[in-house]
SEKE-320266 format. One record per residue (C-alpha): chain; residue in three letters; residue number from 0; x negated, y negated, z. Coordinates in steps of 0.05 Angstrom, whole numbers. Each point is the difference from the previous one (the first is absolute). Layout:
BEGIN
{A ALA NUM {X Y Z}};
...
//
This chain:
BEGIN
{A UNK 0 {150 567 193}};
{A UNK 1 {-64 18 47}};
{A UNK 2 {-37 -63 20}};
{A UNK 3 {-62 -4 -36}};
{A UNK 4 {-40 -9 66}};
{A UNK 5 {4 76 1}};
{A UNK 6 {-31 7 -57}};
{A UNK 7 {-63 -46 8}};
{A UNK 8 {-17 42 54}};
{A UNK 9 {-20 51 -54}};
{A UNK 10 {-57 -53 -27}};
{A UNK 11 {-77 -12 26}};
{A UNK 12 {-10 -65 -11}};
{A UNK 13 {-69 -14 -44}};
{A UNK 14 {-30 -59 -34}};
{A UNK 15 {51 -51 -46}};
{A UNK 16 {44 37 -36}};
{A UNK 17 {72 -12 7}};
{A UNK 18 {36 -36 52}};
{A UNK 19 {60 46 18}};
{A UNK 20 {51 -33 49}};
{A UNK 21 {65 16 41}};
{A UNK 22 {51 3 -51}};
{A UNK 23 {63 34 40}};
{A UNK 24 {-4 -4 71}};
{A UNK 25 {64 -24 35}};
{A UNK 26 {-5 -77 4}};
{A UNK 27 {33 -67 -22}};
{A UNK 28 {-14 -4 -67}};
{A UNK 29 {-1 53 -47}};
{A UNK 30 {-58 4 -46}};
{A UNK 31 {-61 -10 52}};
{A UNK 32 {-69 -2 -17}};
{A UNK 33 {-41 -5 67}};
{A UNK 34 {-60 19 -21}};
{A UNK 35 {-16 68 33}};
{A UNK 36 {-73 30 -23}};
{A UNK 37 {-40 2 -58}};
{A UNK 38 {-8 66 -33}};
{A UNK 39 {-28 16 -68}};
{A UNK 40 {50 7 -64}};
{A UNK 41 {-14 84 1}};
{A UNK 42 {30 4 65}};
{A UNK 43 {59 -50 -11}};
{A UNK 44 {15 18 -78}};
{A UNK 45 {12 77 16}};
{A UNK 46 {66 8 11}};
{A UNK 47 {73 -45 -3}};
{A UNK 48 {-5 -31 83}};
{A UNK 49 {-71 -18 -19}};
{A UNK 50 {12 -35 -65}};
{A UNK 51 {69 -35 29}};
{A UNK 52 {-50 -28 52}};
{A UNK 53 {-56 -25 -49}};
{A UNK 54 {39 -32 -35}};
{A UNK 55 {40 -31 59}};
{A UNK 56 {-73 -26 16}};
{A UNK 57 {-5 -39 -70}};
{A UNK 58 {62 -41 28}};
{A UNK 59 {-45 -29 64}};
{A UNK 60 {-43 -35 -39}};
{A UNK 61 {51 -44 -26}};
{A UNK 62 {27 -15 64}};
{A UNK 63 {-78 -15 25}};
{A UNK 64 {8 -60 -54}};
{A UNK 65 {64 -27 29}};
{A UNK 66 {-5 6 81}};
{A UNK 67 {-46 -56 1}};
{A UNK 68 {-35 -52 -30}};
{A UNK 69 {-4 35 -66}};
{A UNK 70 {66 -19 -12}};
{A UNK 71 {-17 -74 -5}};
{A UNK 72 {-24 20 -71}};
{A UNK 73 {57 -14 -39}};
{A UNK 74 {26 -56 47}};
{A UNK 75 {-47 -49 11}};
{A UNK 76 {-41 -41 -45}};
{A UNK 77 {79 -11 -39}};
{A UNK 78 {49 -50 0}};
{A UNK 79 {28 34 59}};
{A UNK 80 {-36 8 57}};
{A UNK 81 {-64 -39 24}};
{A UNK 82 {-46 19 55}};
{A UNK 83 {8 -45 60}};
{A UNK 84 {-47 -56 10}};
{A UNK 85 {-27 23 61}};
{A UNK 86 {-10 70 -19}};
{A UNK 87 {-70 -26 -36}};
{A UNK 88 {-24 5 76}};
{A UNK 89 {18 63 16}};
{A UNK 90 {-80 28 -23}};
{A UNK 91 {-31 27 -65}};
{A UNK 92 {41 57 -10}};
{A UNK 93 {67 -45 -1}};
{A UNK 94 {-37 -53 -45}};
{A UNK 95 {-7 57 -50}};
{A UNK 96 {80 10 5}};
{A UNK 97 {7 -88 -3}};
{A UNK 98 {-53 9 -57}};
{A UNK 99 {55 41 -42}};
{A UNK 100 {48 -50 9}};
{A UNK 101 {-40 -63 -14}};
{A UNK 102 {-51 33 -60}};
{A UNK 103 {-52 -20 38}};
{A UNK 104 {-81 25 0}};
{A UNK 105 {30 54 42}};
{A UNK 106 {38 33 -47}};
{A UNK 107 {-63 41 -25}};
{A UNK 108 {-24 68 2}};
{A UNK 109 {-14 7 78}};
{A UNK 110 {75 -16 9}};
{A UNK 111 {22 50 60}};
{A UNK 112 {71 0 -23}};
{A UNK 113 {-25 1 -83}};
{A UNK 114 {-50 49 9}};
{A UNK 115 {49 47 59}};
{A UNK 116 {54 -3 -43}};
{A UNK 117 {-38 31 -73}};
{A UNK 118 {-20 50 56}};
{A UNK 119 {65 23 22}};
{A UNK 120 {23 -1 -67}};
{A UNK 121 {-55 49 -19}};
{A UNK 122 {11 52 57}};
{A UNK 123 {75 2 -25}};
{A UNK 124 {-27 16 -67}};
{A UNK 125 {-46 47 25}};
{A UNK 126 {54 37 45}};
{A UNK 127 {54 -5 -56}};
{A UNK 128 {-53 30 -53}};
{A UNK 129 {-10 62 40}};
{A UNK 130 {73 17 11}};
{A UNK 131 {2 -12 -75}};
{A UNK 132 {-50 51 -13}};
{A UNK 133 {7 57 53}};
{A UNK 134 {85 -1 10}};
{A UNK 135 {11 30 -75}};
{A UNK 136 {-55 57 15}};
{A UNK 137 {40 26 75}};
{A UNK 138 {38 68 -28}};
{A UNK 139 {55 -5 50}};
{A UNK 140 {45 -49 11}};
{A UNK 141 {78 27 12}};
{A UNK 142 {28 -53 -41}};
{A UNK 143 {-36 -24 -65}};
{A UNK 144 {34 -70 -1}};
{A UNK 145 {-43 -11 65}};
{A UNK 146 {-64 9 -27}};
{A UNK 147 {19 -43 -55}};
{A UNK 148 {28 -59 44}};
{A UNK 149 {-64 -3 44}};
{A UNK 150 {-35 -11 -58}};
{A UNK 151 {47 -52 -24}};
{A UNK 152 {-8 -38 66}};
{A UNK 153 {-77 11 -15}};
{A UNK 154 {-4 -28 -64}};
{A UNK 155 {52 -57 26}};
{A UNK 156 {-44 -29 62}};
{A UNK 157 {-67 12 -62}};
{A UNK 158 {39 -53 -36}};
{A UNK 159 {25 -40 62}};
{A UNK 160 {-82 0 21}};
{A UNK 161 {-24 -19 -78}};
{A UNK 162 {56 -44 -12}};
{A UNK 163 {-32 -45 72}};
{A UNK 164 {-71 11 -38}};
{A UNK 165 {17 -24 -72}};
{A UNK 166 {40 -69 26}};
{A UNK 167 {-54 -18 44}};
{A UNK 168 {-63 22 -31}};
{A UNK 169 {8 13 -60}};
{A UNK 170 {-39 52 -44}};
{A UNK 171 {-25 53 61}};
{A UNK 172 {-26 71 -2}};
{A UNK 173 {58 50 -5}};
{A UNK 174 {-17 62 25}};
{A UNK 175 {55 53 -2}};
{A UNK 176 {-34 65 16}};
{A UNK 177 {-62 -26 40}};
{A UNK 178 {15 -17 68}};
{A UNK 179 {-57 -57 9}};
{A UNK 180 {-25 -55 -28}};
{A UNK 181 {-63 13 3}};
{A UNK 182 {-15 46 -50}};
{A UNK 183 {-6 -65 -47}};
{A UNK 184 {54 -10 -29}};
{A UNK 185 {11 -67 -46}};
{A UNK 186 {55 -51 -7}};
{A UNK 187 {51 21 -52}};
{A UNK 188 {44 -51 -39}};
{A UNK 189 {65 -27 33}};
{A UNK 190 {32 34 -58}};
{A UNK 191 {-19 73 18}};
{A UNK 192 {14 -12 69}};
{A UNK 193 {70 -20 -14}};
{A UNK 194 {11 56 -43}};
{A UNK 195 {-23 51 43}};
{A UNK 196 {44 -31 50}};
{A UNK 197 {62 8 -44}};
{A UNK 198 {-13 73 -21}};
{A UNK 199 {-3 6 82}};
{A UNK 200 {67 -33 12}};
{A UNK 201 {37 43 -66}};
{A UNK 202 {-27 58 43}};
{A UNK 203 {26 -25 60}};
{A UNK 204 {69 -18 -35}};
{A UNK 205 {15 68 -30}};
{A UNK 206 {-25 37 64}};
{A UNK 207 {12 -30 70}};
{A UNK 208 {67 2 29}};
{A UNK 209 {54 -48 -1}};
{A UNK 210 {19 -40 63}};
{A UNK 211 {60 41 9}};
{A UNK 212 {-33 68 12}};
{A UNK 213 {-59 -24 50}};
{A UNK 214 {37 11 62}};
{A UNK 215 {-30 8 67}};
{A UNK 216 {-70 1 6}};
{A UNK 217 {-12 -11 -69}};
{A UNK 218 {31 -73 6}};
{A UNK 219 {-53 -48 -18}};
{A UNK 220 {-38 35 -61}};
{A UNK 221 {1 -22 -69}};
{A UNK 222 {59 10 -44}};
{A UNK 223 {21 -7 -72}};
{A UNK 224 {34 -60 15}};
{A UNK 225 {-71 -28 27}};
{A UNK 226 {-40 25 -54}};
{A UNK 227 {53 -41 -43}};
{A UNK 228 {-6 -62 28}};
{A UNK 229 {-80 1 1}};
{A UNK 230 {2 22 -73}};
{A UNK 231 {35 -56 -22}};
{A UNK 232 {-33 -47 42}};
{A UNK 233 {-70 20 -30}};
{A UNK 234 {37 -6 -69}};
{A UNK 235 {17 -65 22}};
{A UNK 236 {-71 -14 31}};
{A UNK 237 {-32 16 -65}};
{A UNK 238 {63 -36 -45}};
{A UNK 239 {32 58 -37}};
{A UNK 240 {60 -27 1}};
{A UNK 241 {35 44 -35}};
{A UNK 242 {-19 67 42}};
{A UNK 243 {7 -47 65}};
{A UNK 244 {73 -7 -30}};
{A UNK 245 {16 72 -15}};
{A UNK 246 {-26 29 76}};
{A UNK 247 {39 -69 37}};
{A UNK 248 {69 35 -44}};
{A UNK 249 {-17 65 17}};
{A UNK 250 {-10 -8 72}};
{A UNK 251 {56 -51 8}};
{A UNK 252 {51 35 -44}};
{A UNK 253 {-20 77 15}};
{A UNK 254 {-22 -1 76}};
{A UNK 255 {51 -49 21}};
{A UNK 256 {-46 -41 41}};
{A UNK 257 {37 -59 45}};
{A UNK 258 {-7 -48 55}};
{A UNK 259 {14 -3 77}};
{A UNK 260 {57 -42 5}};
{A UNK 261 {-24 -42 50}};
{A UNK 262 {-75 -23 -9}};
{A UNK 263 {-18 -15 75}};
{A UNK 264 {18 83 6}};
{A UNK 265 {-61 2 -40}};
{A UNK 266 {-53 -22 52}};
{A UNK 267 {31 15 67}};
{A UNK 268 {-38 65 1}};
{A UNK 269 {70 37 16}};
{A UNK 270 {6 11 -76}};
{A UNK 271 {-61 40 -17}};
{A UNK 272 {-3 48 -65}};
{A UNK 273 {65 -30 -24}};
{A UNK 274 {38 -9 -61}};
{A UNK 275 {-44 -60 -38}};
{A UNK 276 {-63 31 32}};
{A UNK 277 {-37 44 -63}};
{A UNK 278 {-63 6 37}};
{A UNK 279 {-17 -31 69}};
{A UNK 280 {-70 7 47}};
{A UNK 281 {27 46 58}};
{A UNK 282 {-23 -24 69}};
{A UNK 283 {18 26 71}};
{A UNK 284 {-15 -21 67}};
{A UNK 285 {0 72 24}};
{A UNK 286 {-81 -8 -7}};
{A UNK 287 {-39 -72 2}};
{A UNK 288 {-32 33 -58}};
{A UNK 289 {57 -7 -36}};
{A UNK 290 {25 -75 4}};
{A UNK 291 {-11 -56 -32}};
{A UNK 292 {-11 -68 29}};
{A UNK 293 {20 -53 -51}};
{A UNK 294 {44 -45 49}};
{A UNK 295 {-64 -17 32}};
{A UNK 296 {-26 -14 -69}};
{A UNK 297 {52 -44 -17}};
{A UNK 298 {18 -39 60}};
{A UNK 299 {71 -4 0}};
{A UNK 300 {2 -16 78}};
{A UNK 301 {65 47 1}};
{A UNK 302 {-5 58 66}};
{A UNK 303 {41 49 18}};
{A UNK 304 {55 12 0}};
{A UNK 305 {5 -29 -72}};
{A UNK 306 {64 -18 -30}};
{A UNK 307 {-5 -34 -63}};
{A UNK 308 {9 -72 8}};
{A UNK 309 {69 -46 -23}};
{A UNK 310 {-8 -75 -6}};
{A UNK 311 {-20 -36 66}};
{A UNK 312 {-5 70 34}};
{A UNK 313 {-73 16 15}};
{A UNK 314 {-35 54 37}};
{A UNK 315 {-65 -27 34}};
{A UNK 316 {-58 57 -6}};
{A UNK 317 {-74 10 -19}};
{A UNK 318 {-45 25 -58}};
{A UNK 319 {-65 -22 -31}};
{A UNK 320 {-10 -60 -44}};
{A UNK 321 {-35 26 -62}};
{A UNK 322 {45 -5 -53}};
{A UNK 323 {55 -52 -10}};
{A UNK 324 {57 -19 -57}};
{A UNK 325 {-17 -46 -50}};
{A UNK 326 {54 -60 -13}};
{A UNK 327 {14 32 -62}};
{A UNK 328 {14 69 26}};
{A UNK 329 {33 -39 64}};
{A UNK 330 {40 -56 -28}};
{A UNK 331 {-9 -16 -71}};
{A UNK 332 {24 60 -32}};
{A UNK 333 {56 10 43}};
{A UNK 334 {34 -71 -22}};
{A UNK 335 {-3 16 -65}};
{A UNK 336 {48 -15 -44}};
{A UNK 337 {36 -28 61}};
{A UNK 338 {-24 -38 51}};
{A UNK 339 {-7 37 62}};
{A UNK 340 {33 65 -22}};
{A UNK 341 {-47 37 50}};
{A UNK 342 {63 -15 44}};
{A UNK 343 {43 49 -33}};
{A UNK 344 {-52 59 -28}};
{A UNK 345 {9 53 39}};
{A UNK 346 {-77 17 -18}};
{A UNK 347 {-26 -64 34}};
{A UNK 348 {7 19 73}};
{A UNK 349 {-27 61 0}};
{A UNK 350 {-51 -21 -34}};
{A UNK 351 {-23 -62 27}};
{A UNK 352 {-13 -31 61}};
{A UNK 353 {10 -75 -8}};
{A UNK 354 {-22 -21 66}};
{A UNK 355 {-29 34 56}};
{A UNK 356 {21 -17 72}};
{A UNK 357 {-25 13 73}};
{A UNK 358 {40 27 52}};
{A UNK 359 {28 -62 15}};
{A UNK 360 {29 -8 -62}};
{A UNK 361 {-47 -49 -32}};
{A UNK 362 {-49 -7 -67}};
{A UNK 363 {-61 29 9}};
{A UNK 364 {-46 -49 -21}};
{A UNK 365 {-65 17 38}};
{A UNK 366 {-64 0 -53}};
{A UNK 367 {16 -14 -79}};
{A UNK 368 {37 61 -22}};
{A UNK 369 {50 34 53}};
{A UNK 370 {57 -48 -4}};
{A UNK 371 {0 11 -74}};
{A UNK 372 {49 53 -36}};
{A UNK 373 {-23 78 3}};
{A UNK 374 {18 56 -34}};
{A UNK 375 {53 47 38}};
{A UNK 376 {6 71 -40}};
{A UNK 377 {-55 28 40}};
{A UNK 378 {32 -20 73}};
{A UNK 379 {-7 56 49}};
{A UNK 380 {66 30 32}};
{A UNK 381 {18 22 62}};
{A UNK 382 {-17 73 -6}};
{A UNK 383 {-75 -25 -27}};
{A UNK 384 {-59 8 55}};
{A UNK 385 {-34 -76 -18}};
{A UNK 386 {-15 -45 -57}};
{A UNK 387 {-63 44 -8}};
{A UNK 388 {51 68 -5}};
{A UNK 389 {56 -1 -44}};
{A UNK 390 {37 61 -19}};
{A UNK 391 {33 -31 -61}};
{A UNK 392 {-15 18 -63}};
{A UNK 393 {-22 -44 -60}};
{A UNK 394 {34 2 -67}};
{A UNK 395 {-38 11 -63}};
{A UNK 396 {51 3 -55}};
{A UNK 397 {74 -8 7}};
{A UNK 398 {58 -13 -40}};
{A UNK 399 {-6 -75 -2}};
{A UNK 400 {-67 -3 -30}};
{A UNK 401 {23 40 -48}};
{A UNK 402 {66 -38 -24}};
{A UNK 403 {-45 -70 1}};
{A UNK 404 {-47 55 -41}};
{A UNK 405 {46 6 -48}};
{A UNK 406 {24 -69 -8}};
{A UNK 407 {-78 -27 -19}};
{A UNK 408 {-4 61 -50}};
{A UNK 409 {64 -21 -27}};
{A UNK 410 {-20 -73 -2}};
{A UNK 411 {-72 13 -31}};
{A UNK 412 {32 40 -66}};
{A UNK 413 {46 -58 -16}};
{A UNK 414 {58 20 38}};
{A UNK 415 {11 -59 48}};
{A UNK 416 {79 1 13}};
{A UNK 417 {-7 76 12}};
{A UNK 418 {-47 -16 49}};
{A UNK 419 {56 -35 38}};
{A UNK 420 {28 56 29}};
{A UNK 421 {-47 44 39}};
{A UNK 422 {-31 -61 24}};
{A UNK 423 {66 -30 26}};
{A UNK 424 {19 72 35}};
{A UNK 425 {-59 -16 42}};
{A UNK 426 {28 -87 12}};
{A UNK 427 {79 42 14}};
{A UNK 428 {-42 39 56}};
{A UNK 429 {-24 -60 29}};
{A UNK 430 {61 -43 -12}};
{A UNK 431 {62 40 6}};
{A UNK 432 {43 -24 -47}};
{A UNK 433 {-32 -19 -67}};
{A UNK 434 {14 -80 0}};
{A UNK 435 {-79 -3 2}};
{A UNK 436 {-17 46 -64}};
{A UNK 437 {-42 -22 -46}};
{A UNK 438 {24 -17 -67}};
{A UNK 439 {-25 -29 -79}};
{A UNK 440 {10 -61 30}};
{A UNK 441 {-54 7 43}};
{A UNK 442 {-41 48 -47}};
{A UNK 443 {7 -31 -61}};
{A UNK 444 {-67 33 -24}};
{A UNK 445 {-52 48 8}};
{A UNK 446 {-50 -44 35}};
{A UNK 447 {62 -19 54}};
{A UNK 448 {18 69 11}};
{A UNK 449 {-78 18 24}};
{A UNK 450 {-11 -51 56}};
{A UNK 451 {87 18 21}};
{A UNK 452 {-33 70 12}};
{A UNK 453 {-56 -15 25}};
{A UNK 454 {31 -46 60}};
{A UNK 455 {55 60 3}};
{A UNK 456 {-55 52 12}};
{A UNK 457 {-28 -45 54}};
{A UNK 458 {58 -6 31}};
{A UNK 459 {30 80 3}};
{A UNK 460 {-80 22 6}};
{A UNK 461 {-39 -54 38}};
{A UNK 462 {-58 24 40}};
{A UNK 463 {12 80 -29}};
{A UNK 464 {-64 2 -27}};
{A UNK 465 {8 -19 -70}};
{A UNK 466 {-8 -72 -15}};
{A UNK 467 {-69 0 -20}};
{A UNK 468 {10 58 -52}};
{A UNK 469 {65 -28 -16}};
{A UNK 470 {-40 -77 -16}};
{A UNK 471 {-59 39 -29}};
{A UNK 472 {44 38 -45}};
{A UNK 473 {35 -57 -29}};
{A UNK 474 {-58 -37 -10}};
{A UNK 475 {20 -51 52}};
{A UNK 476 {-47 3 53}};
{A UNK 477 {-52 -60 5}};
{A UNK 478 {59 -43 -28}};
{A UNK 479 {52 17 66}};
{A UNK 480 {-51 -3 46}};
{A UNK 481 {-24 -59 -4}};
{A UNK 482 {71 -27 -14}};
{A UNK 483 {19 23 66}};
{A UNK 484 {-60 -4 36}};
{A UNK 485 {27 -38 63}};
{A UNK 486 {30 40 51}};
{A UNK 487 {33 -49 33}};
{A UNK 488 {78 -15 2}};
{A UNK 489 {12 -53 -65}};
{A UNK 490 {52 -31 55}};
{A UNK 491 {-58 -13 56}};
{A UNK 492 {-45 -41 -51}};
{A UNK 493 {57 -45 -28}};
{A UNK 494 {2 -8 72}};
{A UNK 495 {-72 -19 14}};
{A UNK 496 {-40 62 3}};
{A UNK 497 {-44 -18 -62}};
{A UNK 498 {-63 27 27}};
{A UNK 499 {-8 79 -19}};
{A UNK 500 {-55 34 49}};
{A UNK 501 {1 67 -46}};
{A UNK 502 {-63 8 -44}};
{A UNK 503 {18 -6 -74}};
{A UNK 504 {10 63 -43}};
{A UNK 505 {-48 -3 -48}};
{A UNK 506 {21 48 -49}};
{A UNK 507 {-25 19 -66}};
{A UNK 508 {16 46 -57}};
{A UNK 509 {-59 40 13}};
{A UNK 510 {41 13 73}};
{A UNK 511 {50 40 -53}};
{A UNK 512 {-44 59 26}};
{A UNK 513 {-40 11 64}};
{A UNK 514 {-69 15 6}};
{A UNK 515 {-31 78 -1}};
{A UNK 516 {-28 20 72}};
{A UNK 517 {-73 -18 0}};
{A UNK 518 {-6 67 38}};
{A UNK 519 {31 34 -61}};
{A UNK 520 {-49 -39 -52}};
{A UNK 521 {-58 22 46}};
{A UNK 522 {12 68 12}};
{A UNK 523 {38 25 -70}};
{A UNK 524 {-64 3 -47}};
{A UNK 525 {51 -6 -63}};
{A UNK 526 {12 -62 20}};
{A UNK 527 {-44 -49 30}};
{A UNK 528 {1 -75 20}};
{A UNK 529 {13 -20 -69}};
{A UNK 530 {58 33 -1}};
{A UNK 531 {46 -46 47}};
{A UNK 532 {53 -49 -31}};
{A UNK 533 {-3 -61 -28}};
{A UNK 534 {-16 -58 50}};
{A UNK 535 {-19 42 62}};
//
């Protein structure tokens, strides 16, 4: 297929329009979405190389929201991960990010990372809604299933972009044919959101490609399989049950979705696009452009060249000291229902760092937080330029969300012992053998079953980006949070360490939802100051 370089040559860039990026050149990763120009929808929406491109372009948004410290939104602020103590010194704009994590007066509407991420989510929209609108109106494309797909993976990153909006926010404007804001557009009710975002994803499910048939450059886009799992997830999000139910059978029984066999395979960045993967971020150190930098972000302390660490094997390194575990996410949950289990889950190593060591083989214990436990899935490898520029991709769905999906769907209509069994596939991944499954014995009820999930979703998903959705959606938040406020190692205070530097996390139902932009208040005249959520 020609590289779509040759075609942007064809464009005059003028004014904002459409981003169109480099969706085929030769390179590392397959789908690639350097941005390359910005050209108006008439010029990109004319033909099928121009509209593959758009809509390549709605894809870069997402990963703009993941490369940095967007992708603390999700994370942070949880039972999982904390914000270091010292990171409340790094200046204003990281207080904003500590602010997230501790509900503090600096979670308000002149947020940076708030008010930049409602932005990003908005130019998706924007991009996505023109594809949306011009790709059925282009006359000649050689294959019709083509035309139809692109606007599948439209309407999918719509929902992917709304679906963000919704969780956070709340009621928000929804445009789907303007491409701005500021024509004055009001909040509409969660409800309408959600069901435009379905009607998006049913699109997306009876028109994109399966995984199977994107080959080559088309690796990377949105597939039925993804459309799937985000469907039932917002069925989940929203607690219909029973359709949540009926897309997890579907895509479990009909797609014949499964699981790497070996869960460290998952993060080593030699696995990319794989089996479990249903829809990853795609990132590529061909271009600094392209990378992410989340090691830095999360301060694992593990350099190149990385091999995942065994017991009492360490690899002294560097990265940043923002974000850190939480003694839940780092201990806790990974001794339960057996005390110290961690030693024998194959998920614990890759994806924590219990210690951190310098090159001489000791614990790092310089300041409060770097001798404490890290999280590992984001550790660079040795092909990666720096803990600033990773080439590995990011996972947004895959297969193991959705079984532990399933098994909360399951449990929420009544049917606890069927909820057993997808949840303990994921504990025979981790385990090898089965002798750990969970069984009535330890489920006995309904109530049981929720927090067994809950722990097992921390476990397979820690750190992934979905704890704070995950304790939003089961109405869980404020109470696991402040149960599990202290970062530090349970272990280290029976052993002294009573004094926790971290500042409280005062959370609050009204943190359920964050607050509008004050920009967006200010500058949309259908809304207004008195239009921002509760307690902000």
């Amino acid at each position: 297929m020609k590289s779509i370089k040759q075609y942007l040559k064809k464009f005059w860039p003028v004014g904002l329009a459409v981003v169109l990026l480099q969706g085929f050149s030769s390179c590392k990763k397959e789908l690639n979405y350097t941005p390359e120009v910005f050209v108006s929808a008439q010029s990109v929406y004319k033909d099928e190389p121009g509209a593959i491109a758009g809509v390549t372009g709605i894809y870069q948004q997402l990963q703009a929201l993941k490369r940095s410290d967007y992708q603390l939104i999700g994370v942070i602020g949880t039972d999982e991960a904390r914000c270091c103590y010292q990171a409340q010194g790094y200046g204003s704009y990281w207080a904003g990010v500590v602010g997230m994590d501790v509900y503090d007066i600096t979670l308000n509407s002149q947020n940076a990372d708030i008010s930049g991420f409602w932005t990003v989510c908005y130019q998706g929209i924007a991009n996505a809604n023109v594809a949306i609108l011009k790709i059925p109106q282009i006359k000649n494309f050689a294959d019709p299933t083509v035309q139809t797909r692109l606007e599948g993976e439209a309407r999918f990153m719509r929902a992917v972009y709304y679906f963000y909006l919704v969780q956070l926010y709340g009621d928000v404007p929804m445009p789907l044919e303007n491409t701005s804001l500021g024509n004055g557009l009001p909040r509409v009710p969660q409800a309408q959101v959600y069901s435009q975002i379905e009607s998006d994803l049913k699109f997306a499910v009876a028109n994109c490609w399966t995984k199977n048939k994107l080959t080559g450059n088309d690796i990377g886009r949105a597939s039925v399989e993804a459309a799937k799992a985000l469907l039932g997830k917002v069925y989940l999000t929203v607690h219909d049950y029973t359709d949540a139910k009926t897309t997890f059978e579907d895509l479990i029984n009909n797609n014949n979705i499964s699981l790497l066999s070996n869960y460290a395979n998952l993060f080593d960045g030699q696995h990319e696009n794989n089996a479990e993967s249903l829809f990853e971020i795609q990132y590529s150190t061909d271009n600094n452009n392209d990378t992410q930098g989340l090691q830095n972000l999360y301060g694992s302390y593990a350099g190149p060249p990385i091999a995942f660490e065994t017991f009492n094997q360490h690899t002294p390194g560097y990265g940043g000291t923002v974000v850190m575990a939480t003694s839940y996410y780092s201990d806790t949950v990974f001794m339960k229902p057996y005390s110290w289990e961690y030693q024998y889950d194959a998920r614990y190593v890759p994806s924590i760092h219990h210690d951190r060591y310098d090159g001489n083989g000791n614990t790092m214990s310089w300041w409060v937080d770097p001798g404490l436990p890290t999280i590992a899935k984001y550790d660079i490898s040795s092909s990666d330029i720096d803990v600033y520029h990773s080439g590995k991709n990011l996972y947004y769905l895959r297969s193991a969300d959705v079984f532990l999906m399933y098994s909360e769907t399951l449990n929420e209509l009544g049917q606890t012992q069927a909820a057993l069994a997808p949840l303990n596939k994921i504990r025979e991944r981790a385990f090898g053998n089965g002798s750990l499954d969970f069984t009535t014995t330890d489920a006995p009820d309904q109530a049981t079953m929720r927090g067994l999930i809950m722990d097992e979703r921390s476990r397979e998903l820690g750190a992934e980006g979905w704890r704070w959705f995950d304790l939003k959606r089961t109405g869980t938040l404020v109470q696991r949070v402040k149960q599990y406020d202290d970062p530090r190692r349970d272990f280290e205070k029976k052993n002294g360490t009573t004094t926790d530097p971290h500042p409280a996390q005062n959370v609050a139902a009204n943190n359920n939802l964050y607050p509008i932009p004050l920009t967006e208040l200010q500058n949309n005249p259908a809304l207004g100051l008195k239009a921002q959520n509760p307690g902000y």
